[in-house]
Backbone as JSON, one array per atom type, in Angstrom:
{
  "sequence": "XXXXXXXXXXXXXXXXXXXXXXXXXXXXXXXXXXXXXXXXXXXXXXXXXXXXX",
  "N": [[181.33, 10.05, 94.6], [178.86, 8.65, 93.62], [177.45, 10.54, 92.05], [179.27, 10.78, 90.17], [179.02, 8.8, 88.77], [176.43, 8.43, 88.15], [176.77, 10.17, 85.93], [177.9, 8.94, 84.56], [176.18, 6.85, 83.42], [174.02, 8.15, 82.58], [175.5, 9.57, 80.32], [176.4, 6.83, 78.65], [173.48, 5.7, 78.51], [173.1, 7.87, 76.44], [174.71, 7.57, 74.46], [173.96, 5.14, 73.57], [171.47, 6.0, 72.49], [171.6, 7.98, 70.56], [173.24, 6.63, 68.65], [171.5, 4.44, 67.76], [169.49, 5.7, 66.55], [170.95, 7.31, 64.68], [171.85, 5.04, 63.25], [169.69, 3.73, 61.98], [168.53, 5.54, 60.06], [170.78, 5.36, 58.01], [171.03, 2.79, 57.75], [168.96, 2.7, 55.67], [169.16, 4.04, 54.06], [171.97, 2.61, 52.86], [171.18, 0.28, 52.0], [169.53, 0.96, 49.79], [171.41, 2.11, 47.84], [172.51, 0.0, 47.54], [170.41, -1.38, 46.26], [170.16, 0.43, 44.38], [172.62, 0.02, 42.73], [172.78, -2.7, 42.31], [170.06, -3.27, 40.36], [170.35, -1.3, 38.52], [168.83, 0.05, 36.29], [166.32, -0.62, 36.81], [165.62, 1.23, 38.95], [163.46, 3.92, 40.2], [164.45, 7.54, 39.93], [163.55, 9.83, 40.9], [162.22, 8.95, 42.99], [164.13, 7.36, 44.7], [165.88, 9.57, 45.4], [164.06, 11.16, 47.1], [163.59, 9.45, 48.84], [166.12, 9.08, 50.14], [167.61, 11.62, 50.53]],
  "CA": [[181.42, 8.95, 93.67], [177.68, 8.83, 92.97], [177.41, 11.93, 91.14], [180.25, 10.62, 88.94], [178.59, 6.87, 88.7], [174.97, 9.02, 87.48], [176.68, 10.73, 84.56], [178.23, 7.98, 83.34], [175.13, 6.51, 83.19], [173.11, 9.04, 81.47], [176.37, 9.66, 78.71], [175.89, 5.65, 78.37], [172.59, 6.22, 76.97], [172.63, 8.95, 75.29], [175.0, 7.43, 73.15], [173.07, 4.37, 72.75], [169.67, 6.67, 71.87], [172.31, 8.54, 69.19], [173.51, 5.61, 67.82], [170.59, 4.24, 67.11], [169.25, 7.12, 65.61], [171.42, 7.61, 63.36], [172.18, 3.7, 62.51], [168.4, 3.44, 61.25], [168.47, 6.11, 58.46], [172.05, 5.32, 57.49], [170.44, 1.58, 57.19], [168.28, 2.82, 54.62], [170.2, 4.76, 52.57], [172.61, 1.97, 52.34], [169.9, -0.23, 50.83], [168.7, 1.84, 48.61], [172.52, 2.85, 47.39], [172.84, -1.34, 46.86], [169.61, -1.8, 45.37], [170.75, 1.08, 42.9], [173.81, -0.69, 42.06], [172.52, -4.22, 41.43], [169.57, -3.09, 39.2], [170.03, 0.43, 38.16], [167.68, 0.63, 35.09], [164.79, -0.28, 37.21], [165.28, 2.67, 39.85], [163.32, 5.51, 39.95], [165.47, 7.76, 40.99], [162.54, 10.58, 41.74], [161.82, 8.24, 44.27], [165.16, 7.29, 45.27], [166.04, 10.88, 45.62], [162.66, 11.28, 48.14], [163.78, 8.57, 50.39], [167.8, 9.21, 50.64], [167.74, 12.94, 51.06]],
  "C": [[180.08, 8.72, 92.96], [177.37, 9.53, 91.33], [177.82, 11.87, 89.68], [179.31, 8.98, 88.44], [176.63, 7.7, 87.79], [175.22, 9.43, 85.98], [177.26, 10.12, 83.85], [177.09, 6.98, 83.08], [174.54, 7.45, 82.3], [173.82, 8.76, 80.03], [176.19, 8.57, 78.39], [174.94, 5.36, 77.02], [172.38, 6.99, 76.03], [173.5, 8.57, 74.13], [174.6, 5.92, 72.61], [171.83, 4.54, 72.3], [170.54, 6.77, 70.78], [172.6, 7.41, 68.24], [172.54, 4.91, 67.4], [169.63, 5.0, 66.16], [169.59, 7.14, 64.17], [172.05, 5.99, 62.59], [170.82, 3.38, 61.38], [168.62, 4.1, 59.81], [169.43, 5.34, 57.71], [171.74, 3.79, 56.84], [170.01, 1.38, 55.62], [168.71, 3.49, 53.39], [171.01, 3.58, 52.18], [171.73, 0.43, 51.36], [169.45, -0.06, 50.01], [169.75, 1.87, 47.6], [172.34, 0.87, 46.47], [171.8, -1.91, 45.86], [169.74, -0.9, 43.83], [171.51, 0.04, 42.2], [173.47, -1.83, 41.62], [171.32, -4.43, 40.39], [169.08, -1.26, 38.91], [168.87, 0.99, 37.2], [166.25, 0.1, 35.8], [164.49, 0.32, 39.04], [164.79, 3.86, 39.41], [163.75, 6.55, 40.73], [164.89, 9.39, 41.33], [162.91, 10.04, 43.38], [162.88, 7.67, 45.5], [165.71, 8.66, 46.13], [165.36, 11.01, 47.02], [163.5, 10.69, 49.05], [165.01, 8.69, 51.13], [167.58, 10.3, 51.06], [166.97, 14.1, 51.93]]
}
């Protein structure tokens, strides 16, 4: 029972490391996507480009 009680522990975190992970970027892209949309003519979208991809 241990054994089994350890690796559900580990899988646990590892998908709360992953998920955080990948919630951060995804954060930022979606910020960026909204700040496009609500004033597009003053994005530079060099710079936009840089930070999304």
């Amino acid at each position: 029972m241990r054994p089994i009680q350890k690796s559900l522990e580990k899988q646990k975190t590892f998908v709360e490391n992953a998920s955080h992970e990948l919630r951060t970027p995804l954060t930022v892209i979606q910020n960026r996507l909204e700040s496009l949309f609500r004033k597009p003519e003053s994005t530079n979208f060099r710079q936009f480009r840089e930070h999304c991809l």
